[in-house]
Each structure stands twice: as C-alpha cells, then as structure tokens.
TIVO-47401 format. One record per residue (C-alpha): x, y, z negated; residue number from 1. Coordinates in steps of 0.05 Angstrom, whole numbers, always signed. Layout:
x,y,z,nr
X,Y,Z,NUM
...
% end
This chain:
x,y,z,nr
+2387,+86,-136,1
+2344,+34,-165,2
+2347,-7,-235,3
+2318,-68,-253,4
+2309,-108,-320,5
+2313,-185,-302,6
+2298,-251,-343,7
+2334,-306,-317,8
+2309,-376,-334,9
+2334,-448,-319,10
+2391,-479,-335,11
+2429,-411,-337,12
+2469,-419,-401,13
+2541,-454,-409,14
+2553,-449,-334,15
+2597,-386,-320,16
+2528,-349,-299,17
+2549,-290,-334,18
+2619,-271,-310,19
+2598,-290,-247,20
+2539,-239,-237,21
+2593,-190,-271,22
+2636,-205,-215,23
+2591,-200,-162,24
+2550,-140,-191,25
+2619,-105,-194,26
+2649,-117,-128,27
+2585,-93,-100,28
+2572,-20,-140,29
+2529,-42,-188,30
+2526,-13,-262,31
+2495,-46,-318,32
+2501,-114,-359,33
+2485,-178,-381,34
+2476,-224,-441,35
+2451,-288,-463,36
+2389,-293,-506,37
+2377,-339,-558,38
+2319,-382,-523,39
+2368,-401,-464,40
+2348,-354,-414,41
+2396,-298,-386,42
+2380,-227,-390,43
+2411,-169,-345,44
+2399,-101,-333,45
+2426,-79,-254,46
+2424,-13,-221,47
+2453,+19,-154,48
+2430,+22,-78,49
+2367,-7,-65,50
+2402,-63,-14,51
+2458,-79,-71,52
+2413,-88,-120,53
+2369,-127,-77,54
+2426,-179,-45,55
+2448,-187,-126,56
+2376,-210,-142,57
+2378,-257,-79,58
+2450,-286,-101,59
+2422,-291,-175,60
+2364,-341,-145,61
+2409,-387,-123,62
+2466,-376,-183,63
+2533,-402,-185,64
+2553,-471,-172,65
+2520,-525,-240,66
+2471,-465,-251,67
+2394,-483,-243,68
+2347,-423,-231,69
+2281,-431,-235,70
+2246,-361,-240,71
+2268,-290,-245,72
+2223,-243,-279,73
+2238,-168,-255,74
+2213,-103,-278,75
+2238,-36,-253,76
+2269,+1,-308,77
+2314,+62,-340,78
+2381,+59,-308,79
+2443,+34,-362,80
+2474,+105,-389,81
+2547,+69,-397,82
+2592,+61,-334,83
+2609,+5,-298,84
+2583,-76,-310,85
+2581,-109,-378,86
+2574,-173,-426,87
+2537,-156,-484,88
+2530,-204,-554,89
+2469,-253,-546,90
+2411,-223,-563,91
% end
C-alpha cells in the first residue's frame, strides 16, 4: 500500500471535482479524502495499491469534464486512519 498527499491546482473548484475523485477513488479501493482549500486549489489525501493509486493520479490530471488541471503537487505520506473515501469542510 502506498499514500500520497496531493495539491490540485487549476480550475478545480465549482466543477464536481470532488465527488468525482470520491467516486472514482471508491470504486477503485482507495481510502482517504478530499477537500477544497480556501485559495482555489483542491487538496486530497489517497492511499491503496501502488497501480490504484497511481491510475487515480493519472485520471486526476485530466479531471472531470469543465475541470482545468494544471499541476499536481504530490508527496508520499501517512496513510488516512478512518475507513473508506471522504469530503472534508474547506480548509
């Protein structure tokens, strides 16, 4: 298992980005969650198989459909200690 801290930046906010990477992230095995942050960028913390975690990060590139990525910053990091894939407040 692997975990990863990202930054998402772009035009990431007030586009679904967030219950769509829940969905995904989900249906794929991964634990962790996700929140907006106040200075527009997305911020998500991911964690399962290195290959899941890894095809999530590709998807999260591209974004869903009126999203406009234009970097991902990614750190390896402490694994979430709740279960399962969640939204959290904006931090």
């Amino acid at each position: 298992m692997i975990s990863k801290s990202l930054i998402i930046a772009g035009h990431v906010q007030g586009v679904g980005f967030r219950d769509w990477i829940i969905r995904r992230a989900r249906r794929q095995g991964i634990v962790g969650w996700v929140r907006n942050r106040r200075d527009g960028t997305l911020e998500a913390l991911i964690a399962g198989e290195a290959d899941a975690v890894e095809e999530l990060l590709r998807a999260c590139r591209r974004g869903p459909p009126g999203a406009e990525v234009q970097s991902i910053t990614e750190h390896f990091a402490d694994p979430p200690t709740e279960p399962g894939f969640t939204k959290r407040p904006t931090a």
